[in-house]
Each structure stands twice: as C-alpha cells, then as structure tokens.
N, C-alpha and C positions, 0 to 999 in steps of 0.2 A: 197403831197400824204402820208397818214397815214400806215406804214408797217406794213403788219396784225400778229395779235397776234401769233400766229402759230412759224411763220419764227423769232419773238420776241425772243418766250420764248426756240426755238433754240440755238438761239444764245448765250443768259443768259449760259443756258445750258451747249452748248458747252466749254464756258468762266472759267463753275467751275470746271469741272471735268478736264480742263488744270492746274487754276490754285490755287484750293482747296481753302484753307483759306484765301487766298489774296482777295478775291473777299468776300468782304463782304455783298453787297449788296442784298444777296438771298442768305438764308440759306440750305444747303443740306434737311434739312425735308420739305422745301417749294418746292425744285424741284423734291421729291421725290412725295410731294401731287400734285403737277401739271402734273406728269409722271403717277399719280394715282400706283405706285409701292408698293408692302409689303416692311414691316418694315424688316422681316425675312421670308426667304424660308426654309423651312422643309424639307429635304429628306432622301429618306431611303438609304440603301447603300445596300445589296446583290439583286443585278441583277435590279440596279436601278443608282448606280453610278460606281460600280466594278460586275465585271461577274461572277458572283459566281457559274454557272452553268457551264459553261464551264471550269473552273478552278479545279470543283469537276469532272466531266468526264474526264478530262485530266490525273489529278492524279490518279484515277483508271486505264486507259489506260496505262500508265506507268508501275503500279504494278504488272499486266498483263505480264511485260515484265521479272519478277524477281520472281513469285510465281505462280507455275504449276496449281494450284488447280483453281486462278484466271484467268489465260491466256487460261485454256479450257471454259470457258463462253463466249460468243460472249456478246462484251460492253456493248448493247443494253440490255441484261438480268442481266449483272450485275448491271448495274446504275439502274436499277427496283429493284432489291434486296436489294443493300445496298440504297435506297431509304426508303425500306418499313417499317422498326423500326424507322424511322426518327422520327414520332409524339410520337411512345410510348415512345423515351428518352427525347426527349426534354424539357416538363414543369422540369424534376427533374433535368435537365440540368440548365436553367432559376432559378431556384428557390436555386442553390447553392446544392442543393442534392448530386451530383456528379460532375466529373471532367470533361472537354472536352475529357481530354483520357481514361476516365471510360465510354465514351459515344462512344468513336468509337470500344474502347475494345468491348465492352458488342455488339455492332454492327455488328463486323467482325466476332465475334464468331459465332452468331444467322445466317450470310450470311453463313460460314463455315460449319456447320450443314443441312443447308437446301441442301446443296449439297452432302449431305453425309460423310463430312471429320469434324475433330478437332484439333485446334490449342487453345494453350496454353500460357503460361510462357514467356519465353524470345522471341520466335517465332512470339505471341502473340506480346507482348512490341515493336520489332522492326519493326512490320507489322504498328501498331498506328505510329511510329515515324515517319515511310516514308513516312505514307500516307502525316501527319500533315504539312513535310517540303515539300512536292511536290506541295500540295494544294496551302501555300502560294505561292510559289513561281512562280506558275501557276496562280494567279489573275493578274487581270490586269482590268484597266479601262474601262469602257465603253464608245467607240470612242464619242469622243467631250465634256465628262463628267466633264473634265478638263475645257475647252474653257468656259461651260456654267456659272461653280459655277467664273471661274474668272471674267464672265461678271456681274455678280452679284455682285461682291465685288470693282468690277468699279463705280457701280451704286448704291455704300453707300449701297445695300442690304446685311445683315448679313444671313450667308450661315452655318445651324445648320442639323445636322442629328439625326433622331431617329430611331434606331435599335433593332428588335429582334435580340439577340447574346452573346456572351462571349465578356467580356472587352477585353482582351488579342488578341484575334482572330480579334476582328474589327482594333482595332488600330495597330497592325501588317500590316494587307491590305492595311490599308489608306495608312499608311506610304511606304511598298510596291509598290505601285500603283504612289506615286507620289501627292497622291489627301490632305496633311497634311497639304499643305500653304496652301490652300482656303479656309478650314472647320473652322469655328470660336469658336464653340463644337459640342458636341455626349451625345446623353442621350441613356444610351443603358442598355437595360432590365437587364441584369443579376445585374446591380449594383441596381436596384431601387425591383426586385423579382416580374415585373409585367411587361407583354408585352403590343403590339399593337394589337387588338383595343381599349384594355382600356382608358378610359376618363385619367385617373390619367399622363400616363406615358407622353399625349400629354401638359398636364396643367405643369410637372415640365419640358419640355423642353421651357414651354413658361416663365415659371418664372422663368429661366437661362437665356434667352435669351432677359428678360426684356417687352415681347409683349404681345399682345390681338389677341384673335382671328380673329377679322375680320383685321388688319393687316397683317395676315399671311397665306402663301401661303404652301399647300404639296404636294410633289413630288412624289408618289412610285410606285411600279411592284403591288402592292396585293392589287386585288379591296377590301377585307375584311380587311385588317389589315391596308394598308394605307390610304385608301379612303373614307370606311365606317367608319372606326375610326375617320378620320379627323373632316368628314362630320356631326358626333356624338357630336365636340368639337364645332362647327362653325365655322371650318377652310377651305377656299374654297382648292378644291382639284385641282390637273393634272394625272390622271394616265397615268403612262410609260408603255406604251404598243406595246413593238416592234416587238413582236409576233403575231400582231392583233388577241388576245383572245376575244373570244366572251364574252361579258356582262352578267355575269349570274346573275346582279341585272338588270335586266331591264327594275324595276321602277325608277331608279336612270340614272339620265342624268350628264356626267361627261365629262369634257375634254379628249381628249387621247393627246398623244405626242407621235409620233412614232419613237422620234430618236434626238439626236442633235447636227446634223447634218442638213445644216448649219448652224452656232451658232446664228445666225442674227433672223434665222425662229424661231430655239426652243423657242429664248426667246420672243419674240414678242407674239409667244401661251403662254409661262405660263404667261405673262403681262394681254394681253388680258383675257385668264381665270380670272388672280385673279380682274383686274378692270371692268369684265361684259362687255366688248367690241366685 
C-alpha cells in the first residue's frame, strides 16, 4: 500500500526542521515551494507588531499625573489634541527637517495654547523628555507578535519590517519589546526620506531582503499605507485588523487577520493568503 503524498511530504518535513542540514535530501526552498510559503514576510511595526497606541495614551495618562494644565483635560480630549498636529509635522519629521523632539516640542506647545496656557524653555524641554522616556517604555508587543515572526523563522521564512518612523524610535521599541531576535531587518522611512505607500520604499526593502514580489507576503494595520501600497508593488497582502475597521476601499478584497492568537491559526491565514488557499 503506496503512502499518500500528503503524510510523505510531512514527514520529509518534519525530518528537516529537526534536523537542518543533515538531511540532505530536500532542500529548505523545495519545502518552502511545497508549503507554497513566502520567501519574506513584510511587516509593519506601530500597532501591527508593538502597540503603539496604547503606549502613546498611557504616556499622556502619566503626564497627567505631573502637569496641572494636562491633568484638567479628560484623556479622551487630550489624546484628540495632541493627535491633531500629528500630520502637519510629520512629512518634515520623515524628510530630516526636524527633530523627534522639535516634533513633539512644536506639538505640546500648539496643545498648550489651545487650551489657553504657554510653556516654554526648560518646562518645555522637560515636558518632550518625559513624554519620550514614558512612551518607550510603555510599548510593548502585541500579544503573540513574538510567537508569530518566531514561527516564521522556523519555517526558513525571513521576517523584514517596513516602517513609517524615526530610526532611533523604531529600534529602541523593537529592542524594548523583546521583538530584535526575530526581525532579520527594518527599512524605515526616515533613512530612505520616502514613506509607505510609495512604490520605492517597498522595492528597497525587497532588494535588502534579496526578493520578488510575488514571493513576498505584507503584514500591516493601514489599509492605505500597508496594503494599498503593497498591493501597488504586487505584494500579496494580510491586513491586521484587530479593531474590525471597516473597508473604506471596498473595491479591494483583502485578507483580515484579527489577532495572533492562536499562533497556529494566524499563521495558517497569512499562509493561506499568500498561497491563494
């Protein structure tokens, strides 16, 4: 009785990822074409692999607790406030124009004002610092973020991130977070002076990472910036959607992933996504 292929090429399977290069017989990119697997997975990192939302309302919450001016806002209006300069600084942020702390300075003042006060100088200075050490140290992963990229790196897949953001600030987090052994690299805007969805910034994390796009799989939270950019490269996409946000491209049919959690299920969806199953 002839053992069906299936429970075969299991077992092969099984065989290498025990015992790597001893097993000659079947090369890692044969099992990876037989698993139908990406060469590289792509993903973003704020509020996709580390929480970045909740890491920035925590730090405001905090400060709250230490600056009177801050602590008469109820959360809810301050995280809308110091939300709302978000876009006006950021390309000059991106683009080297100014500083991370020229961006939250110029931010806190503009919050500061709207509520009828002014801070300054050293006030000013020490208000960016605390925010800056609270935040990092208020990230933290998002549950099973770890489990997933290590399941990927079990499975010969190289695990690359591409980020809008400050060099400094990403790699801080990662390393923060725990998440710096599984990442293989980071193409992250501020070094290149060009964000996501630009075509460009997804083409040099694939010529880092040695791939082609229909090899390669993207992970992110922003249908715009991860997904529609992806999708622009010919990179099949997964968007993280643990919010269940509504589709506001609703001509575009796209994987969701709500979570990964159980690490078994996530990956079986981004699998499934990128091999059409």
């Amino acid at each position: 009785m002839l053992c069906p292929l299936p429970v075969i090429t299991a077992v092969l399977i099984k065989s290498y990822w025990k015992q790597g290069p001893t097993v000659n017989f079947i090369s890692k990119a044969t099992i990876k074409a037989i698993l139908m697997l990406p060469d590289v997975i792509f993903f973003d990192l704020d509020d996709t692999l580390i929480d970045h939302g909740t890491a920035a309302r925590s730090a405001l919450s905090k400060l709250q607790e230490e600056y009177e001016v801050l602590g008469a806002i109820e959360l809810d209006e301050l995280e809308m406030l110091w939300q709302k300069d978000f876009q006006k600084y950021w390309e000059l942020l991106i683009l080297n124009r100014i500083t991370i702390q020229e961006n939250w300075a110029a931010r806190f003042r503009n919050l500061f004002e709207t509520v009828g006060h002014s801070i300054g100088g050293d006030e000013l200075g020490k208000l960016v610092s605390d925010y800056g050490e609270l935040y990092i140290s208020g990230t933290s992963a998002i549950p099973g973020a770890a489990e997933i990229l290590k399941k990927a790196r079990e499975h010969g897949v190289t695990v690359s991130v591409i980020t809008n953001n400050i060099a400094e600030m990403q790699y801080r987090k990662v390393k923060h977070c725990g998440l710096d052994g599984y990442i293989d690299s980071m193409t992250i805007s501020q070094d290149y002076g060009i964000m996501k969805p630009d075509p460009e910034i997804f083409r040099i994390a694939m010529r880092k990472t040695g791939t082609l796009p229909e090899k390669s799989l993207m992970v992110g939270d922003s249908l715009d910036s991860d997904i529609l950019g992806a999708i622009g490269v010919g990179i099949k996409p997964v968007w993280f959607n643990r919010f269940g946000i509504e589709n506001g491209a609703a001509e575009v049919e796209v994987p969701i992933l709500d979570g990964y959690q159980p690490t078994d299920r996530a990956w079986d969806s981004m699998i499934s996504a990128f091999s059409g199953h």
